[in-house]
C-alpha positions in Angstrom: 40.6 -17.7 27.3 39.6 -19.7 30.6 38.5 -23.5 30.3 36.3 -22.4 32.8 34.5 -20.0 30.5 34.1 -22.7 27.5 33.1 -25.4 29.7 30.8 -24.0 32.5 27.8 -24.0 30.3 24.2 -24.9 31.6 23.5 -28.2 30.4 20.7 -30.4 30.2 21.2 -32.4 32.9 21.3 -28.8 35.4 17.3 -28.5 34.0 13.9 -29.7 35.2 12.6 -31.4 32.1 9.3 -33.4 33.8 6.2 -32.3 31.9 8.1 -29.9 30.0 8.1 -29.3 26.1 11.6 -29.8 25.0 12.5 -27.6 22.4 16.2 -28.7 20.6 18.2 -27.8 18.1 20.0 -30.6 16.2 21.8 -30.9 13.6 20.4 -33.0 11.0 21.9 -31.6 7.8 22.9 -35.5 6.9 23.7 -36.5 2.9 21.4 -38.1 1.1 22.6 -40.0 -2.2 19.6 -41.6 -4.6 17.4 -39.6 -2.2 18.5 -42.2 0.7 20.4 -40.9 3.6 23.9 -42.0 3.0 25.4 -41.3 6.9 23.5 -40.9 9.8 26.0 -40.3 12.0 24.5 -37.3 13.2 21.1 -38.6 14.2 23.0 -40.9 16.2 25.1 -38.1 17.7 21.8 -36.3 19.0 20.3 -39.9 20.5 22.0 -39.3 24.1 20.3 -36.1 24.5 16.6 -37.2 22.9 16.8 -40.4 25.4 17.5 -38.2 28.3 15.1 -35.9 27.8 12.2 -38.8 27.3 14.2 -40.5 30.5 13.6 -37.7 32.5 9.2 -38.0 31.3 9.7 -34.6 29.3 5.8 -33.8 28.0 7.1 -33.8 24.4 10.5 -33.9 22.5 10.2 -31.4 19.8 13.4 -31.4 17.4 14.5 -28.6 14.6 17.1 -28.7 11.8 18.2 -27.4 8.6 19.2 -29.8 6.0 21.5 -28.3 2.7 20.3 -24.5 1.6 17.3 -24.7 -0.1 17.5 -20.5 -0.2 14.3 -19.7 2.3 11.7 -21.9 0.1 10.2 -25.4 0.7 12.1 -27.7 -1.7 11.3 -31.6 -1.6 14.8 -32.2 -2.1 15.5 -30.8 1.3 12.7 -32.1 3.3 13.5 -33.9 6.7 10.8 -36.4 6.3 13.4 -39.2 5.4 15.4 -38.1 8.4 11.7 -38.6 10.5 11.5 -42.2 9.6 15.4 -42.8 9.7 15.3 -41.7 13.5 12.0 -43.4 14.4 13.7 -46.5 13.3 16.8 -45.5 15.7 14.8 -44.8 18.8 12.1 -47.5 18.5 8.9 -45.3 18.6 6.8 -43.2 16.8 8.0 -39.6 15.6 5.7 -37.7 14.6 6.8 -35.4 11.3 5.3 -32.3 10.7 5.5 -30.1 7.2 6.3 -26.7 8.4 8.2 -25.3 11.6 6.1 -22.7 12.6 1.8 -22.1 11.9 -1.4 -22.5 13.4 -0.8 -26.8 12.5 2.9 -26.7 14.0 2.2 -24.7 17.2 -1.3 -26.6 18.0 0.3 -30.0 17.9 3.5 -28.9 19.5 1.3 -28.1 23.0 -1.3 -30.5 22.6 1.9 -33.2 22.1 2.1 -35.4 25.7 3.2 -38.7 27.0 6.7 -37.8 25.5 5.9 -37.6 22.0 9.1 -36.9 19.8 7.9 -34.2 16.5 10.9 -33.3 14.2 9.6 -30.2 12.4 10.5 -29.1 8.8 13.5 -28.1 7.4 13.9 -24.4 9.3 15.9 -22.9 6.2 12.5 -23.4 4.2 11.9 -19.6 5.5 13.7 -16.5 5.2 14.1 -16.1 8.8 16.1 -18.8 9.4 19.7 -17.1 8.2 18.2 -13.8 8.0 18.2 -13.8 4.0 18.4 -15.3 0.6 19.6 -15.0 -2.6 16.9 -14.0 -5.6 17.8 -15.5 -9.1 20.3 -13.0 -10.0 22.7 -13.8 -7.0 21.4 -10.6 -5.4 20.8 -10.6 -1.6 17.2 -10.0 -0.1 17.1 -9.6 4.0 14.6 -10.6 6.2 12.9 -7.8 7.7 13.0 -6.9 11.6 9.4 -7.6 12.3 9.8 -10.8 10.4 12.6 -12.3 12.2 10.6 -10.9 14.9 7.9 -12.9 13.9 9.6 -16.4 13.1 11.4 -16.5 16.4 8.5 -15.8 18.7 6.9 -18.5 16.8 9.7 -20.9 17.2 10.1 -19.8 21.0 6.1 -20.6 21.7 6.7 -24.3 20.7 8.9 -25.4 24.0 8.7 -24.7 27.7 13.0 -25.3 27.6 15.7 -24.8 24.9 18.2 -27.4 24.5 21.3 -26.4 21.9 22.2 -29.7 20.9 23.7 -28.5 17.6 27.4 -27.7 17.7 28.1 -28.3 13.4 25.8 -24.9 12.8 26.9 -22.9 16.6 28.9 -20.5 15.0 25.9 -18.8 13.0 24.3 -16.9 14.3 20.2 -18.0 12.7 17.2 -17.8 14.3 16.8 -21.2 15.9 20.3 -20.7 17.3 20.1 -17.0 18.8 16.5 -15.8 18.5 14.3 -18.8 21.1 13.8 -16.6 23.9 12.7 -19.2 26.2 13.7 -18.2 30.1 15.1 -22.3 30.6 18.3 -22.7 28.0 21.1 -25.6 28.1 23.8 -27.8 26.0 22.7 -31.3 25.4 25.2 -33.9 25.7 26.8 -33.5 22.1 28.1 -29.9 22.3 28.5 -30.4 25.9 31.2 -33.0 25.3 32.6 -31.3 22.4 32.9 -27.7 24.3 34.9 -30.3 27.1 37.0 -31.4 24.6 37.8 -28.0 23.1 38.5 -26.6 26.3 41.0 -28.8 27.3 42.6 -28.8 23.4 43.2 -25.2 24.0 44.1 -24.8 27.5 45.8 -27.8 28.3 46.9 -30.0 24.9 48.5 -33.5 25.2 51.8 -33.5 23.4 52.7 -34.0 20.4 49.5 -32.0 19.2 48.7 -31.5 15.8 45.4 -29.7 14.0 44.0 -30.2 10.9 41.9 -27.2 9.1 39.9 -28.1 6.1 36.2 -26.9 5.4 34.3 -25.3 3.0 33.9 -21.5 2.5 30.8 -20.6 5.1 32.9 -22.8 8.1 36.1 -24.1 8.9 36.4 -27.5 11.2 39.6 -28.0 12.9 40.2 -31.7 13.7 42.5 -32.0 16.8 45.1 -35.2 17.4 45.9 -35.6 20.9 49.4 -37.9 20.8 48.5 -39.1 17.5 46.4 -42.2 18.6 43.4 -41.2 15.9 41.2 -39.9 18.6 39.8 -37.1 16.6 36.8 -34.5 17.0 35.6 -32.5 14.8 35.6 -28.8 16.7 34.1 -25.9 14.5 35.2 -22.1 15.9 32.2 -21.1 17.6 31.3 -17.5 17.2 30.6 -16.9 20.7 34.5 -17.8 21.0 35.9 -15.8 18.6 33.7 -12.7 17.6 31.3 -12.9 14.7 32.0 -15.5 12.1 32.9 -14.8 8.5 33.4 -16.7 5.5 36.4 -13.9 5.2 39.6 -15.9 4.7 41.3 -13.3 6.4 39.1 -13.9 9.7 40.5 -17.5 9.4 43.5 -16.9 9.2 43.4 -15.0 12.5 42.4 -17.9 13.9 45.3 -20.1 12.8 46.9 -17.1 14.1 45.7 -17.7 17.9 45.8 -21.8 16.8 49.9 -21.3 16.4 50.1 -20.9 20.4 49.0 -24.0 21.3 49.6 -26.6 18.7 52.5 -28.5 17.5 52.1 -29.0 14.4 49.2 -27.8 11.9 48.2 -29.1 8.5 46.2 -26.8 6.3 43.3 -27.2 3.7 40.3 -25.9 2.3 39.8 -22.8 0.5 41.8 -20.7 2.5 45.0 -22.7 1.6 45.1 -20.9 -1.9 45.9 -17.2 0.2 48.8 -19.1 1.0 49.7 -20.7 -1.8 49.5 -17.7 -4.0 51.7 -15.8 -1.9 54.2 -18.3 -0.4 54.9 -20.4 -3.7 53.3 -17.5 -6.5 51.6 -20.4 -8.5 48.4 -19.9 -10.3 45.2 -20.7 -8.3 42.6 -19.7 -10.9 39.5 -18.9 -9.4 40.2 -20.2 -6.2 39.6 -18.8 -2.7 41.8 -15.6 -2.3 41.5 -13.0 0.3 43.7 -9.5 0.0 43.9 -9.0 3.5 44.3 -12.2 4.8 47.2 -12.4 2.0 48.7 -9.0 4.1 49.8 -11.4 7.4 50.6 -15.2 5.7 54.3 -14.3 5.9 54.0 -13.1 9.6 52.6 -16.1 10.0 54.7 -18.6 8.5 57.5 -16.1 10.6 55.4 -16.8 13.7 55.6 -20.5 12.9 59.2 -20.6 12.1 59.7 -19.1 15.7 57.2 -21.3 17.7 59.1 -24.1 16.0 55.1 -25.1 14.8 55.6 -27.1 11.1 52.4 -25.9 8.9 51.2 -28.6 6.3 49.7 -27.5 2.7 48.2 -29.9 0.2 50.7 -31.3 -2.6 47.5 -31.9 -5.1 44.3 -30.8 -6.1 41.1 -31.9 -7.9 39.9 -28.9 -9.9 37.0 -28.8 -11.8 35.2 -26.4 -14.3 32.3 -26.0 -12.4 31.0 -26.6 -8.4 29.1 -29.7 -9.9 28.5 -33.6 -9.4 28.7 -33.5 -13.3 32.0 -31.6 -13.4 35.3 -32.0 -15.5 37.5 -33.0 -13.1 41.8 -32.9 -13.2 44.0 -34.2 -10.6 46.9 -31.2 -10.2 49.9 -32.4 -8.7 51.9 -29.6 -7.1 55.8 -30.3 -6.7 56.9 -30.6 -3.2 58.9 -27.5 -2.0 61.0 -27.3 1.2 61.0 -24.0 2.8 63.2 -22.9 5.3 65.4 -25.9 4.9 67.5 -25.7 7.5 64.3 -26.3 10.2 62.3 -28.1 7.6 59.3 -26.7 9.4 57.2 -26.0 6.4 56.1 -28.5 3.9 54.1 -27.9 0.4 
C-alpha cells in the first residue's frame, strides 16, 4: 500500500470555503456520566477544522454526529443538545442547535444560516437511514429501504455547498453521512488529515522499536501505535476504504493483525478477539466470550508467522467478567496464569 495513496487526500485547506455552507462530519459520540459529558476530548479534536472553516468567512458551519445507538429513534438520552452548549462554550459564540438532521425546519435554516453561523444538527442515528437498519424488540434486523436511504442522503447532501469528513472514530462504516453526501466539493479536515499522515508513515515507514496495541469493542477495533516507546500514541481505527469492507467478524480482524505482523515489532492484543486466541492457543474456557470458527482456522499460522518475523504478540493475563453487559453487573476479576510459549525465543507471552 503506497503512503502516497493514504495520504494524498483533498483536504480542507485545497477548498474554496468563502460564502460556502460547510457541511462536516464529526465525531461527537462523547460519554456522558449523571447526563454531564464526562470527556470532551473530541469536540476539542474537531475545533482546528470548525475555526478554519469560520477563518476562511464560510456562510455557515453546519456540524453532524451520532452519539451512542439509540436504534433509529429519537431518544433524549442520546440527544446532542448538551454537546451544543459544551462546544459553544469552547468556541466563544453562539451555536445554534437544531432537533432533527433533516426536514422542512433543518433544511430552511441550514440555507437561510449566514455570517458564519455554526448549527450542530441532531443525533443522525435518530433515523433508520443512518446505518442502514435497526434492530426491532425481538433482536430481529429491519433494513432501510433503497428509496429511503435515497431519501435521507439527498436530504443531508441539500444542507451544504462542501463536505468536510472530519470524523475518522466512525470512517470505517460505511452510513449515510459518511458515504451517501453527494456534494461535487469533498475534503479531510485537519483531524483525519493528520491521523491518515500518521498512519501512513506507521505503515510504510515505522520508527524502531515499534510496537501496536489492538483492543476495541466488537463493531471496531483501534490499534494504538508506539513509535520508540516515548508515549506518543494515536489512536488509528482500520478504515474500510483501506482494507475492504469492515466486519465485526473476528476473523476479518485477525487478517489484519495478519498484514499488521509485517511491519511491527512487537504487538500486544485485547478486546474480544483475544478469546479466538485464547481458546485455541491455551484451551481454557471463555464462556460466552467472543469466538470466531474461522478466524480460529489461521491463529496458529499466525503465532508461526510471528515466531518467524521474530514479532513477540501480547495477550491479557486477567479479566473482568460479568453476568451481564451492564453498569449494574456482577463483576469477577479472573486471573489467568502466565504461560511461556515457545520458550526458547520467549516471543509469546499470556
Amino acid at each position: 500500500m503506497s503512503n502516497n495513496k493514504i495520504t494524498n487526500k483533498i483536504s480542507i485547506e485545497d477548498i474554496d470555503l468563502k460564502e460556502k455552507r460547510v457541511l462536516i462530519r464529526v465525531d461527537f459520540n462523547v460519554p456522558f456520566q449523571d447526563g454531564k459529558i464526562s470527556n470532551n476530548q473530541r469536540i476539542v479534536a474537531a475545533l482546528q477544522t470548525i475555526k478554519y472553516a469560520l477563518d476562511k468567512d464560510a456562510k455557515a458551519v453546519i456540524l453532524m454526529s451520532h452519539l451512542g445507538r439509540p436504534n433509529g429513534k429519537p431518544n433524549p438520552k442520546y440527544s446532542l443538545k448538551p454537546v451544543a452548549d459544551e462546544l459553544q462554550r469552547l468556541l466563544s459564540r453562539d451555536v445554534l442547535f437544531l432537533n432533527d438532521c433533516i426536514g422542512p425546519e433543518v433544511k430552511n435554516a441550514c440555507l437561510t444560516a449566514s455570517n458564519g453561523q455554526v448549527i450542530l444538527l441532531e443525533n443522525l442515528r435518530f433515523h433508520i437511514e443512518e446505518e442502514g437498519s435497526i434492530k426491532d424488540d425481538e433482536g430481529k434486523k429491519i433494513k432501510a429501504s433503497p428509496e429511503q436511504l435515497e431519501k435521507f442522503q439527498t436530504s443531508l447532501t441539500e444542507l451544504g455547498d462542501v463536505y468536510v469528513n472530519d470524523a475518522f472514530g466512525t470512517a470505517h462504516r460505511a452510513h449515510s453521512s459518511m458515504v451517501g453526501v453527494k456534494l461535487p466539493v469533498k475534503a479531510s479536515g485537519f483531524l483525519l488529515k493528520k491521523e491518515l499522515e500518521f498512519f501512513g508513515k506507521a505503515l510504510e515507514d515505522p520508527d524502531r522499536p515499534f510496537l501496536a496495541i489492538l483492543g476495541g469493542c466488537a463493531k471496531y477495533y483501534d490499534f494504538y501505535f508506539f513509535n520508540n516507546l516515548q508515549g506518543f500514541l494515536l489512536i488509528i481505527r482500520i478504515l474500510y476504504f483501506f482494507f475492504g469492507n469492515y466486519s465485526a467478524k473476528v476473523s476479518d480482524k485477525i487478517q489484519l493483525i495478519n498484514n499488521l505482523l509485517d511491519k511491527v515489532d512487537s504487538m500486544i492484543i485485547g478486546g474480544g478477539m483475544v478469546f479466538t486466541f485464547k481458546k485455541i492457543i491455551n484451551k481454557i474456557e471463555i464462556g460466552n466470550s467472543l469466538y470466531d470458527d474461522e478466524g480460529a482456522k489461521i491463529v496458529e499460522k499466525l503465532v508461526e508467522k510471528a515466531k518467524s518475523l521474530n514479532v513477540k504478540l501480547i495477550f491479557p493475563v486477567d479479566y473482568i467478567i460479568a453476568d451481564k453487559f451492564d453498569a449494574n453487573a456482577n463483576v469477577y476479576i479472573l486471573l489467568i496464569i502466565k504461560i511461556h510459549i515457545f520458550i526458547e525465543t520467549d516471543l509469546i507471552d499470556f
